[in-house]
C-alpha positions as CSV (number, residue, x, y, z in Angstrom):
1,X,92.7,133.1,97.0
2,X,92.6,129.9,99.2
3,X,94.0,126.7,98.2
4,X,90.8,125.2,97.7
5,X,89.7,128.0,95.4
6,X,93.4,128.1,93.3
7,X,92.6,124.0,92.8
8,X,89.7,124.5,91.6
9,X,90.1,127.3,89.0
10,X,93.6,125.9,87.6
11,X,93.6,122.5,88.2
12,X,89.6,121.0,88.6
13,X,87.7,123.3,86.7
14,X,90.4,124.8,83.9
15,X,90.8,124.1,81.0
16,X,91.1,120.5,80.3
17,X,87.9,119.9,82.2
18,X,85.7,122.2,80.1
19,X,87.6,121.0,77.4
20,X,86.2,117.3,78.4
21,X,82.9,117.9,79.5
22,X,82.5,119.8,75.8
23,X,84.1,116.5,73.9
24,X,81.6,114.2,75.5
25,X,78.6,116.4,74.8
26,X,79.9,116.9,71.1
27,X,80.6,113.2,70.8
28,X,77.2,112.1,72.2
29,X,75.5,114.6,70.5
30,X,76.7,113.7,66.9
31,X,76.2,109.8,67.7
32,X,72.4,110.9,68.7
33,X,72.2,112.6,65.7
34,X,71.8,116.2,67.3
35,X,68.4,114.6,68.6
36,X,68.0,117.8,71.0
37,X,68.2,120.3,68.6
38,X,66.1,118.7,65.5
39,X,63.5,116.5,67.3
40,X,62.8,118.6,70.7
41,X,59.2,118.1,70.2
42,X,60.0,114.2,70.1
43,X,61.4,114.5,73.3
44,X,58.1,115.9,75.2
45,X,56.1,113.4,72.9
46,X,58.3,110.6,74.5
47,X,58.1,111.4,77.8
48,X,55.6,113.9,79.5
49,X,53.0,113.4,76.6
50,X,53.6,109.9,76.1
51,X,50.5,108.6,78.4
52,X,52.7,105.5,79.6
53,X,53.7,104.7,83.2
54,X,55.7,101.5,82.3
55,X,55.8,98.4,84.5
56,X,55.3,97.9,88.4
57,X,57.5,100.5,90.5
58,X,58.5,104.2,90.3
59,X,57.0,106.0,86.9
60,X,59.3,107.5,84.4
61,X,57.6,110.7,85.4
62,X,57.7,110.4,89.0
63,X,61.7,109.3,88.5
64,X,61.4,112.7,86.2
65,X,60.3,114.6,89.4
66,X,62.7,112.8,91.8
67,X,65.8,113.4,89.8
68,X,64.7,117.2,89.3
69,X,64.0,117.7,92.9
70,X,68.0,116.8,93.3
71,X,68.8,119.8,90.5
72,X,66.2,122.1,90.8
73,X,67.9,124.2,94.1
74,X,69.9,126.5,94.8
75,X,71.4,126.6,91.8
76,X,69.0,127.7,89.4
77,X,68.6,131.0,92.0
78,X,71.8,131.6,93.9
79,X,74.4,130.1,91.7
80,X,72.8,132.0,88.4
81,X,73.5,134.8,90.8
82,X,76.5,134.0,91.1
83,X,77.6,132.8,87.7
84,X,76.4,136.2,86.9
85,X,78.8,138.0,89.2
86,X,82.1,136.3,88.4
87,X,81.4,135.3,84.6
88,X,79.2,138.3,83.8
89,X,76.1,138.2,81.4
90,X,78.0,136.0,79.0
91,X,77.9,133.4,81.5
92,X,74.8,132.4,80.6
93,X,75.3,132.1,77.0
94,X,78.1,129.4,78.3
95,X,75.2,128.2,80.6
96,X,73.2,127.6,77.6
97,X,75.7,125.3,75.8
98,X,76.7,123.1,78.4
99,X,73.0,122.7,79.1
100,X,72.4,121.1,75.4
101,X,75.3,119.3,75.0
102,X,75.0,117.9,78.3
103,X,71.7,116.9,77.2
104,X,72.9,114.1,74.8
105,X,75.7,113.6,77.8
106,X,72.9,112.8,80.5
107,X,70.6,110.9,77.7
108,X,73.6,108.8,77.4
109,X,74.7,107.9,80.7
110,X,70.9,107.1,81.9
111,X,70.9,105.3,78.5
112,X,73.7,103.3,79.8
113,X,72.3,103.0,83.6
114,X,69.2,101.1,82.2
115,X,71.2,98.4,80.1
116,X,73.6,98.0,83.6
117,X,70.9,98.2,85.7
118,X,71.0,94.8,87.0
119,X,74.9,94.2,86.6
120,X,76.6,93.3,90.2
121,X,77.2,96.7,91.9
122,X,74.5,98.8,89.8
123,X,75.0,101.5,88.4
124,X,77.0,103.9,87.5
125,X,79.6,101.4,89.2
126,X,78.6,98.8,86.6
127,X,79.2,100.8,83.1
128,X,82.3,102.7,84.6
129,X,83.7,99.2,85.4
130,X,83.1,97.9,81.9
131,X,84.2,101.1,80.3
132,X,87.8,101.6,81.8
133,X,88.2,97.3,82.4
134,X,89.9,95.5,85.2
135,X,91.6,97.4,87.8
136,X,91.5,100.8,86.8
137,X,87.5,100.3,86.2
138,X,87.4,99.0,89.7
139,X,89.5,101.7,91.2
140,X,88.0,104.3,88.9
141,X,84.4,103.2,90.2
142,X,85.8,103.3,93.3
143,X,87.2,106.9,93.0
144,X,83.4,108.1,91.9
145,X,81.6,106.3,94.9
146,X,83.7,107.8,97.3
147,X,83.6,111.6,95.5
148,X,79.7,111.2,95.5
149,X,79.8,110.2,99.1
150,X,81.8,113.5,99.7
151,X,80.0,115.2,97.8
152,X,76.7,114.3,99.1
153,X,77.5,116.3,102.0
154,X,78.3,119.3,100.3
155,X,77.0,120.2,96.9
156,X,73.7,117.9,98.0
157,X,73.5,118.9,101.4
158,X,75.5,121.9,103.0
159,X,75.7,123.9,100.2
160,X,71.5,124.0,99.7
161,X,71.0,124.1,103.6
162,X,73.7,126.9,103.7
163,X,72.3,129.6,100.9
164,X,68.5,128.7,102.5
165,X,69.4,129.5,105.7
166,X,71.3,132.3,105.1
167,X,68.1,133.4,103.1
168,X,65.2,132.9,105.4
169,X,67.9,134.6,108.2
170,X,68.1,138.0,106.2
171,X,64.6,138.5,104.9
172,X,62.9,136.5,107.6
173,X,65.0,136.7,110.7
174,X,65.0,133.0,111.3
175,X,68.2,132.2,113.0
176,X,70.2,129.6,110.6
177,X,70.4,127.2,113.8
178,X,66.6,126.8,113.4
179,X,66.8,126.2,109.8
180,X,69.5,123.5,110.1
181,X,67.8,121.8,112.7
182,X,64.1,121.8,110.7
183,X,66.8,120.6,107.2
184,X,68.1,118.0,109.5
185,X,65.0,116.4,110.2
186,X,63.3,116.8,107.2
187,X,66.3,115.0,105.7
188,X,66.0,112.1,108.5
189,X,62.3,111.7,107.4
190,X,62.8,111.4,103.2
191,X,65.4,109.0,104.1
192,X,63.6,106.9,106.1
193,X,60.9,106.5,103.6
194,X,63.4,106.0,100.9
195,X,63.5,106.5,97.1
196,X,59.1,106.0,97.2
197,X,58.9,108.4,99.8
198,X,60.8,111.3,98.0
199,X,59.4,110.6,94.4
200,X,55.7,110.5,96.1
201,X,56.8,114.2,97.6
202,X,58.7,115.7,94.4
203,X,55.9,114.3,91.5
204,X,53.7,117.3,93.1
205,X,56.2,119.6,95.1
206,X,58.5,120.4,92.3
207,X,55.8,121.0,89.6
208,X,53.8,123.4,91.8
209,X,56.5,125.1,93.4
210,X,58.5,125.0,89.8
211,X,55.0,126.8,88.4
212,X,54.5,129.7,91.4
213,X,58.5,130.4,90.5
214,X,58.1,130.9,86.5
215,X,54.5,133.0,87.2
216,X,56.7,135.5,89.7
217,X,59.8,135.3,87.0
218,X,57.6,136.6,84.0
219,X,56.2,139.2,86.3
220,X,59.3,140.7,86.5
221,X,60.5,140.2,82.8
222,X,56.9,141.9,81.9
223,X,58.0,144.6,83.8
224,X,61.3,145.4,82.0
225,X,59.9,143.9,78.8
226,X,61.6,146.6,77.1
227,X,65.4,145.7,78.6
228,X,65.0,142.1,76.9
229,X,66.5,142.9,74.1
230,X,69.7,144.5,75.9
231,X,69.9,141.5,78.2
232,X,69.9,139.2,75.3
233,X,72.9,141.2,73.3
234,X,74.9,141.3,77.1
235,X,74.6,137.5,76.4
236,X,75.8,137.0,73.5
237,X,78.4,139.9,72.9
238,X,80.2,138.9,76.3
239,X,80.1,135.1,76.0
240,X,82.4,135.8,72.7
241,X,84.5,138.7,74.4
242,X,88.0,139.3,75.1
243,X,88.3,142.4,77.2
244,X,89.9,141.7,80.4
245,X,87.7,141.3,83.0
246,X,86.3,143.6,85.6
247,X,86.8,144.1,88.6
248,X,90.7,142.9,88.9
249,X,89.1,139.5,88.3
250,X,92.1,137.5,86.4
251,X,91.4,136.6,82.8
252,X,89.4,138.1,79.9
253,X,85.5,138.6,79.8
254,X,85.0,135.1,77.7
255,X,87.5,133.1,80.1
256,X,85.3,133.8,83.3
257,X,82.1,133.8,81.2
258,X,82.8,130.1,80.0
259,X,84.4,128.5,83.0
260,X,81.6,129.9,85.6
261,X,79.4,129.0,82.6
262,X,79.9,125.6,82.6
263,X,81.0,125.3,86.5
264,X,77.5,126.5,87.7
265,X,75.6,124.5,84.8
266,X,77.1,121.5,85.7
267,X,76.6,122.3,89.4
268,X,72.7,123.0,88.7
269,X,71.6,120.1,85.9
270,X,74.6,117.4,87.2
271,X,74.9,116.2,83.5
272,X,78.1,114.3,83.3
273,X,78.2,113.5,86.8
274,X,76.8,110.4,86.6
275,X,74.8,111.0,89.5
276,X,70.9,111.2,88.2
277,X,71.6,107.4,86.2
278,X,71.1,106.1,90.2
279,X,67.6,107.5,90.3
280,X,66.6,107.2,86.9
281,X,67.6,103.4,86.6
282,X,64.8,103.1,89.2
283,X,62.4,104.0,86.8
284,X,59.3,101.3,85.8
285,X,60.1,101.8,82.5
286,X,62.7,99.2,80.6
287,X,63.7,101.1,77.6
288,X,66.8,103.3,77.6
289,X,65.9,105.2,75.0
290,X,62.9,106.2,76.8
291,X,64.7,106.7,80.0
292,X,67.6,109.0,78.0
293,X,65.0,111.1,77.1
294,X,63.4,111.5,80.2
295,X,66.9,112.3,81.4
296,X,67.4,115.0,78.6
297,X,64.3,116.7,79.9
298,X,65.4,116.6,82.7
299,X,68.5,119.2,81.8
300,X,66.9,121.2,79.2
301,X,64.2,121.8,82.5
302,X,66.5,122.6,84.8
303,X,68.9,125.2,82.9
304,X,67.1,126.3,79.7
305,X,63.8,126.8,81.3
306,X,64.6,127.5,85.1
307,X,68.1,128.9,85.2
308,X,67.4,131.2,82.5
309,X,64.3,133.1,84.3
310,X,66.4,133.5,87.2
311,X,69.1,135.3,85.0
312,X,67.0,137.1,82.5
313,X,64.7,138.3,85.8
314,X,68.6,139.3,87.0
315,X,69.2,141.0,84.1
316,X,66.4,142.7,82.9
317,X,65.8,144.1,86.5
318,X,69.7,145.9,86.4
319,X,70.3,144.1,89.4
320,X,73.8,142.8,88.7
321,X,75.2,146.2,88.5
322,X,73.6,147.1,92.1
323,X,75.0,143.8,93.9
324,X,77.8,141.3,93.3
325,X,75.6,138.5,95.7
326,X,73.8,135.9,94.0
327,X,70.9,136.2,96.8
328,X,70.6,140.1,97.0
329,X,70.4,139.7,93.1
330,X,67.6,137.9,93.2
331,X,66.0,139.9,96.1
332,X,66.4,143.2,94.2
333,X,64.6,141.4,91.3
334,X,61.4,139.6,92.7
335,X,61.1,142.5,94.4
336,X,59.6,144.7,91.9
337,X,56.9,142.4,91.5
338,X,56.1,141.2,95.2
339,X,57.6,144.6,97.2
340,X,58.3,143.2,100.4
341,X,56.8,140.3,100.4
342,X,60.0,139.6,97.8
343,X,61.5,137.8,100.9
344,X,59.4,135.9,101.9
345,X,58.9,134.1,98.5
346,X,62.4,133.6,97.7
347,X,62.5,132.3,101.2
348,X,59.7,129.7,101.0
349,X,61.0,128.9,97.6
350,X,65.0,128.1,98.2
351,X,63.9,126.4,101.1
352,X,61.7,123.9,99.4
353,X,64.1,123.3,96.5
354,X,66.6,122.9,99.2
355,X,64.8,119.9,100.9
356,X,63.9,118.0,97.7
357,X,68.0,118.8,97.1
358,X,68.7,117.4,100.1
359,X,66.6,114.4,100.0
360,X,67.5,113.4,96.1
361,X,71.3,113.5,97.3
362,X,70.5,110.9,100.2
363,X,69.8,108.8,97.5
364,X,72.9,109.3,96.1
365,X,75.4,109.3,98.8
366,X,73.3,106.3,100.0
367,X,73.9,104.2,96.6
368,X,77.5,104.8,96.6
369,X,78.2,104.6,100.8
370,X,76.5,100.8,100.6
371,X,78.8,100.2,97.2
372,X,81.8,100.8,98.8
373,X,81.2,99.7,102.6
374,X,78.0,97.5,102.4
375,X,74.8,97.9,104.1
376,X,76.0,98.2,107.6
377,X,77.1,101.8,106.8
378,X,74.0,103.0,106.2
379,X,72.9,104.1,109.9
380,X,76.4,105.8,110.6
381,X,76.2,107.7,106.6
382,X,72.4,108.8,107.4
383,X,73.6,110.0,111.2
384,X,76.5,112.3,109.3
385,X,74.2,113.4,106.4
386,X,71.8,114.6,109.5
387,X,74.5,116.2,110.9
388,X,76.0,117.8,107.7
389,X,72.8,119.5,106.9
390,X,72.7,121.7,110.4
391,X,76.9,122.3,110.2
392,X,75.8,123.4,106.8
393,X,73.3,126.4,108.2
394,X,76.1,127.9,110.2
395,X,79.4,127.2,108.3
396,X,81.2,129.7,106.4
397,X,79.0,130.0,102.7
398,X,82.8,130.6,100.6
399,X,83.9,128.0,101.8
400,X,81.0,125.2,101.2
401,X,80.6,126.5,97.9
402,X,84.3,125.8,96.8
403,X,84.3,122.1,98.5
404,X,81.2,121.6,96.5
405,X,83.0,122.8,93.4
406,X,86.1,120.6,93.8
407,X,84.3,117.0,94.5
408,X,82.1,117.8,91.9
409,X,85.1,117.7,89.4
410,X,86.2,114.8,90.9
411,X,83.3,112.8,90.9
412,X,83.1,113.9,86.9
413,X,86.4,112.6,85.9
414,X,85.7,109.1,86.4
415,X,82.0,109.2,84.3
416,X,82.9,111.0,81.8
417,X,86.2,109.1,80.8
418,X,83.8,106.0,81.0
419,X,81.3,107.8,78.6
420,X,84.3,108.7,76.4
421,X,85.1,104.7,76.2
422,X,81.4,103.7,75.7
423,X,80.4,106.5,73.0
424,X,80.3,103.8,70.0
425,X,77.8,101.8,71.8
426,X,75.1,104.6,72.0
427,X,74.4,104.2,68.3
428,X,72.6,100.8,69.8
429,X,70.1,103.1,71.8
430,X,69.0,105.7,69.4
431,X,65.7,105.8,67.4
């Protein structure tokens, strides 16, 4: 095990971590008043079936679209895979949870971005800030500007660029040169046009493409329609199990479950991180409680809906007892329903959640290069962001994935002590 990888599984992402991203959920969710679990149909009456666009600018749904484009990726395909392969069916059980707590998590940070929308700095800067107080506020938004910056370049950039190019080079024969360079300059023209340009491209992109990939997914569920059943008791008896795990893996069965679990949810929905409250707060609308639902769509979405086709697909097919890779997984699956042309839509399919990844995290890294350094940085961050995305094609894919992993974490820490801090004041912003 590397150094990177040991930090990350005993320090970043053990214990105490899950331990805090489930406290915030919890404590959100019962100052809510368990709003996603009682009043679900409220939510989709609020925002997609609500008929209102706001006032001049971006539209909540377009905002919707934008801050999607950034989650739905690779990780709702290769890091299910994956989660699958290291935490084992009940991973997805784990999955589950941290997706509907971190709903009431991500309703309350956008919650929280509208109200400090216009304070000096934006946001998350400007809640963190009041949160933590004085210099540990300053240094503690500090601390998250400069993880997101990081972290832009990997979990945003390299680590999408990497698992599509490593796709389309396998099933396609594209060399992974050619796909950095084509990520490269796709990611030069979204960020040139800015956050208009990329919520223009995502309010059609990511419902179409979203669409073609459920269609293909129930294919293959209808196929092994009679292995639901099995895949559904994997779920649930492993989440809860304590057999040591497989494999020579260290830990029991529910240990790897819950931490991969939660690492790869967190990793495909970004509740907690803080991150989707700097697209979001560019929504026309002016109400948080609006915006915090449109934010806890946004995660139930992303995980319950899209991340649980990929693993059920996974599942159902047998194809994480053939392969231990989050890609062949998915390969052996679609396959049954599209035969060879399997590749080719996985392919086309990572590749475009990969851009819309890649240009949502611009946005990010953007927001929090310009908080820290001012406006001048902004040519020489959009030159390395460029660059990033073709060293991402042809780097190591281990080794991307566990940088990823570790600024993750560290951008986390700072949000969700702030959330911790604020948690009273969400009783304000609840109807």
């Amino acid at each position: 095990m590397g150094f990177i990888a040991w930090i990350n599984e005993n320090i970043l992402w053990g214990a105490p971590m899950l331990l805090l991203f489930t406290a915030v959920g919890v404590i959100y969710t019962v100052r809510l008043g368990f709003f996603q679990f009682v009043r679900l149909p409220g939510i989709f009456k609020r925002t997609l079936f609500s008929g209102k666009s706001g006032n001049a600018g971006i539209s909540p749904f377009r905002t919707l679209t934008a801050a999607l484009g950034t989650t739905i990726g690779t990780g709702n395909i290769i890091a299910v895979g994956t989660a699958l392969a290291f935490g084992g069916a009940g991973a997805v059980f784990w999955m589950w949870a941290a997706a509907l707590l971190g709903m009431a998590t991500c309703y309350g940070e956008n919650a929280f971005g509208m109200v400090f929308r216009k304070e000096k700095g934006g946001v998350p800067f400007a809640y963190i800030k009041k949160a933590l107080k004085g210099r540990i506020g300053r240094l503690a938004a500090g601390m998250f500007a400069l993880c997101c910056v990081l972290s832009s370049f990997s979990a945003g950039n390299m680590v999408q660029v990497n698992s599509s190019a490593a796709l389309l080079s396998d099933t396609l024969g594209v060399p992974e040169y050619i796909t950095g360079l084509c990520c490269a300059i796709l990611a030069l023209f979204l960020a040139r046009g800015g956050l208009e340009r990329l919520a223009g491209l995502t309010s059609w992109l990511i419902p179409l493409s979203s669409i073609a990939y459920i269609i293909c997914c129930i294919g293959v569920m209808t196929i092994n329609f009679e292995r639901l059943p099995e895949c559904f008791e994997r779920i649930f008896t492993e989440a809860f199990s304590f057999k040591a795990a497989a494999g020579g893996a260290a830990g029991t069965v529910l240990q790897n479950a819950l931490s991969w679990g939660v690492k790869r949810g967190v990793f495909s929905n970004e509740a907690g991180l803080g991150s989707s409250v700097m697209i979001h707060s560019n929504s026309s609308s002016d109400d948080p409680v609006i915006e915090g639902n449109w934010a806890a769509l946004q995660v139930f979405l992303d995980t319950i809906v899209m991340c649980s086709m990929t693993a059920l697909c996974i599942l159902s097919s047998g194809a994480d007892k053939i392969s231990t890779n989050g890609t062949d997984m998915a390969l052996i699956a679609f396959s049954e329903v599209l035969g060879k042309y399997a590749g080719v839509f996985l392919g086309a399919a990572v590749f475009v959640f990969a851009i819309s990844t890649v240009g949502g995290w611009w946005v990010y890294g953007k927001t929090c290069a310009v908080y820290l350094f001012g406006e001048k940085i902004v040519p020489i961050y959009l030159f390395v962001y460029c660059a990033a995305a073709f060293i991402g094609a042809v780097t190591r894919a281990e080794l991307v994935w566990q940088i990823s992993d570790m600024f993750n974490a560290l951008m986390a820490l700072p949000n969700l002590a702030a959330l911790l801090m604020l948690n009273k004041s969400i009783k304000k912003y609840r109807r």
